[in-house]
N, C-alpha and C positions, 0 to 999 in steps of 0.2 A: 183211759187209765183213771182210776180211784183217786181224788185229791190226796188223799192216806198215803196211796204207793208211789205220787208226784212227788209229796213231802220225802219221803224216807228217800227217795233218789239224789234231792236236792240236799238234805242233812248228809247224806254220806259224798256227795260232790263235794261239799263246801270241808269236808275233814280230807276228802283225796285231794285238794289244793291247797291246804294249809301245811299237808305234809310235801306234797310237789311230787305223787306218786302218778306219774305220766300212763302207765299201763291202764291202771285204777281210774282214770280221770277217763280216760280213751273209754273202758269200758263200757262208767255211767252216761255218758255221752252217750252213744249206740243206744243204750237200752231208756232211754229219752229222758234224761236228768236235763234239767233248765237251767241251762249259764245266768237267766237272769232270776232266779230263784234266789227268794230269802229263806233264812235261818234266824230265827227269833229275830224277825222285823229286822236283819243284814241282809243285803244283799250279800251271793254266791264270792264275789270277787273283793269284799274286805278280808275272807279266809286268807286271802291271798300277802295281806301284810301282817297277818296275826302269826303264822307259823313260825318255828322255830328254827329254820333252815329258812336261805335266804330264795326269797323269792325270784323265779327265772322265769327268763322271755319264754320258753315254751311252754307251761303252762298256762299264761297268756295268750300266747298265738295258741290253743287249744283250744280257750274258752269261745276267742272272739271269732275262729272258724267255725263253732257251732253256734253261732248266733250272739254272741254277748253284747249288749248296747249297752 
């Protein structure tokens, strides 16, 4: 995959777990978004306390089943 199409996977991970949209999250997963991917030098998983809905263990246990270290 294109460094270009790894970015845009990982930019729209990090906006499907800020919102805690579990479908959306499942999806870019499969289609190989990186849990441990940054977004303007963030790591994937600070989305995770920026959203405005409160952050949930499943979106968590999502990440770190696809690999999140």
């Amino acid at each position: 995959m294109a460094k270009k199409d790894q970015q845009e996977l990982t930019d729209a991970l990090a906006e499907a777990v800020e919102r805690n949209k579990h479908a959306e999250i499942a999806k870019l997963l499969k289609k190989g978004a990186d849990p441990n991917g940054k977004v303007s030098g963030m790591p994937v998983i600070i989305s995770l306390t920026m959203g405005k809905g409160e952050p949930t263990i499943k979106t968590l246990e999502m990440l770190l089943a696809a690999g999140l270290k």
